[in-house]
C-alpha positions as CSV (number, residue, x, y, z in Angstrom):
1,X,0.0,0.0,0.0
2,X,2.8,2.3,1.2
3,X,4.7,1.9,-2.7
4,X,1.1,2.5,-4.3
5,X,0.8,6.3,-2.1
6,X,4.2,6.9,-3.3
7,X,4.2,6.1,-6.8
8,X,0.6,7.7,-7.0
9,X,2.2,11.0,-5.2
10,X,5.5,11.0,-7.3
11,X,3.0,10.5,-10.7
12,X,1.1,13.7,-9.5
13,X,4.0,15.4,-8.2
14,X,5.6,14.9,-11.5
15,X,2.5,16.3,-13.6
16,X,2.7,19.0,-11.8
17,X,6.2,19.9,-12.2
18,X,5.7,19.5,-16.1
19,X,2.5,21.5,-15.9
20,X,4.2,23.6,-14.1
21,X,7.5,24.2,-16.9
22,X,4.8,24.6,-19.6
23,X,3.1,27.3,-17.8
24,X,6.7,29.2,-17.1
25,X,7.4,28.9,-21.0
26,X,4.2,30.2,-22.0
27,X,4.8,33.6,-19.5
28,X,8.5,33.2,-20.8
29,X,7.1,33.4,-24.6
30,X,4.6,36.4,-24.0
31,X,7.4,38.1,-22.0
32,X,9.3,38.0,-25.1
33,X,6.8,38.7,-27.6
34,X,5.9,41.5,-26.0
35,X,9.7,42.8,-25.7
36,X,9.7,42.1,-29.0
37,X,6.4,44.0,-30.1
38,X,7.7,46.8,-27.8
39,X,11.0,47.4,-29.6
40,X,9.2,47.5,-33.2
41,X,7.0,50.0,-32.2
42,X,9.6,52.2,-30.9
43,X,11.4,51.8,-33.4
44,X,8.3,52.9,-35.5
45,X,7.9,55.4,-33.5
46,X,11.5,56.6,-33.7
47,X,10.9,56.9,-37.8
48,X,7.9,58.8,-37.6
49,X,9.3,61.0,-34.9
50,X,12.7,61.5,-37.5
51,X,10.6,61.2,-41.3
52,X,9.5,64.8,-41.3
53,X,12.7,66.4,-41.0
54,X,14.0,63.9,-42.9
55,X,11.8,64.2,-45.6
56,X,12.3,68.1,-45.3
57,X,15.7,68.2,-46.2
58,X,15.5,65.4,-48.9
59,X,12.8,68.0,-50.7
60,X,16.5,70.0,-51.2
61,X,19.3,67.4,-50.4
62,X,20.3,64.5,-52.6
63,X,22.0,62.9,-49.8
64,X,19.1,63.0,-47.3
65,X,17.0,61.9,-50.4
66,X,18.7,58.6,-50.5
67,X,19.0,58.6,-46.4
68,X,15.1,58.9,-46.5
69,X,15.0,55.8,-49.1
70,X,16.8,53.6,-46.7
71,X,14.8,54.3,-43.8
72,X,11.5,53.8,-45.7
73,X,13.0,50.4,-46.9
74,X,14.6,49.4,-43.7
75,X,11.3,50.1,-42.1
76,X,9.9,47.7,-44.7
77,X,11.9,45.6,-43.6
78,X,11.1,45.9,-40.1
79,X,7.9,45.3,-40.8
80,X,8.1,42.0,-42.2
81,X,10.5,41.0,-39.8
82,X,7.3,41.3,-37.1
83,X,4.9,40.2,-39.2
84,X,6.6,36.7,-38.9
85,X,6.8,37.0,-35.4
86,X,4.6,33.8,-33.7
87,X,2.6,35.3,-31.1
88,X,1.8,33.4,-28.2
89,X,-2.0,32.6,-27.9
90,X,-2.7,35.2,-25.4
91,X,-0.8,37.7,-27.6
92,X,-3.0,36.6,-31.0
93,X,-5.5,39.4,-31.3
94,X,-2.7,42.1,-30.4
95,X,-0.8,41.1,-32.8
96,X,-3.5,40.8,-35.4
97,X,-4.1,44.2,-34.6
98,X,-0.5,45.4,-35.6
99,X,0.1,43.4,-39.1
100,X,-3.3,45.1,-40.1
101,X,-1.6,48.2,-39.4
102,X,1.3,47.4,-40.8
103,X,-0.6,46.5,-44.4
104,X,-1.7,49.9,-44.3
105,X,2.1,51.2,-42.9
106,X,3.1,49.3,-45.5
107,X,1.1,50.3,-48.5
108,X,2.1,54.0,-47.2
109,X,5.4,53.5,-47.3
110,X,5.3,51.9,-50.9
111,X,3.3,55.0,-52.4
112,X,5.8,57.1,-51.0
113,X,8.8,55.5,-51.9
114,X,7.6,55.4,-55.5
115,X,6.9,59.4,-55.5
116,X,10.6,59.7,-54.1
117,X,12.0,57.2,-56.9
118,X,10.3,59.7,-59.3
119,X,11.8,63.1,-57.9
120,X,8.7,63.7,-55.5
121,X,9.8,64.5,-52.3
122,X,7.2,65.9,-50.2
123,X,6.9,65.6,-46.4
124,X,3.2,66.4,-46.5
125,X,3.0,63.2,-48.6
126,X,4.3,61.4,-45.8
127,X,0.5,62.5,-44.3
128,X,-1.7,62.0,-47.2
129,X,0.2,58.1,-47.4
130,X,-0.8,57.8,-43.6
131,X,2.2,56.9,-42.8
132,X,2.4,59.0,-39.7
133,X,-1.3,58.4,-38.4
134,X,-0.6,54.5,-39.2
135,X,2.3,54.7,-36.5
136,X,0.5,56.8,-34.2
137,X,-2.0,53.9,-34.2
138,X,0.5,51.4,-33.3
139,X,2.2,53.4,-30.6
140,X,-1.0,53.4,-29.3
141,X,-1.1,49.4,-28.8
142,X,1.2,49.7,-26.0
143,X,-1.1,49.8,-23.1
144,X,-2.4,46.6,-24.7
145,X,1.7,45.3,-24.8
146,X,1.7,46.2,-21.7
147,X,-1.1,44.5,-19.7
148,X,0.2,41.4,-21.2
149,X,3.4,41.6,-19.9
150,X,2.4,41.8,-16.5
């Protein structure tokens, strides 16, 4: 009887221990999607904060011309880089909410970057594209980033 309580106790004992690793990486995987969601969006933030000017002195300036080209396309890039991010389930609708806004980021960027290819460079553009309001809209996911993390 006494082997049967302790094989029956070390059986639950070790269910819970494994139930109790899976839960850890699932807070471990949210924890680092959200780091991860965190950093794009500052860094989204960080271009829209910089694009203006930016765009301002490409109107005039070859060199910041090209300099605004590769943020546009490293932002691209940035963006697909998180899109192929795998949330964690709990992170699923968050981060359904930032691919649809990066399409639209996305589809901003694209119309710009061909008026820039074409000798177009206008920083109000970088409004009517919505490139701005689309990172605005992201950067205000964060409170949503943020209850998950804790």
């Amino acid at each position: 009887m006494k082997k049967w309580f302790l094989s029956l106790t070390l059986g639950a004992m070790s269910v819970l221990i494994l139930s109790g690793c899976s839960l850890l990486q699932g807070v471990d995987d949210t924890l680092e999607y959200v780091n991860s969601a965190t950093d794009y969006i500052n860094t989204a933030k960080s271009f829209a904060d910089e694009a203006p000017a930016l765009a301002e002195r490409a109107a005039s300036d070859q060199e910041s011309r090209v300099e605004l080209e590769e943020r546009l396309n490293q932002m691209k890039e940035d963006i697909a880089t998180f899109n192929e991010l795998n949330p964690p389930g709990i992170a699923e609708g968050v981060h359904g909410k930032i691919v649809g806004y990066n399409d639209t980021l996305e589809q901003g960027i694209d119309g710009y970057l061909r008026n820039v290819e074409n000798g177009e460079v206008d920083p109000k553009l970088l409004e009517d594209y919505e490139i701005l309001q689309t990172i605005n809209q992201l950067t205000n996911i964060m409170d949503q980033l943020e209850q998950l993390g804790s």
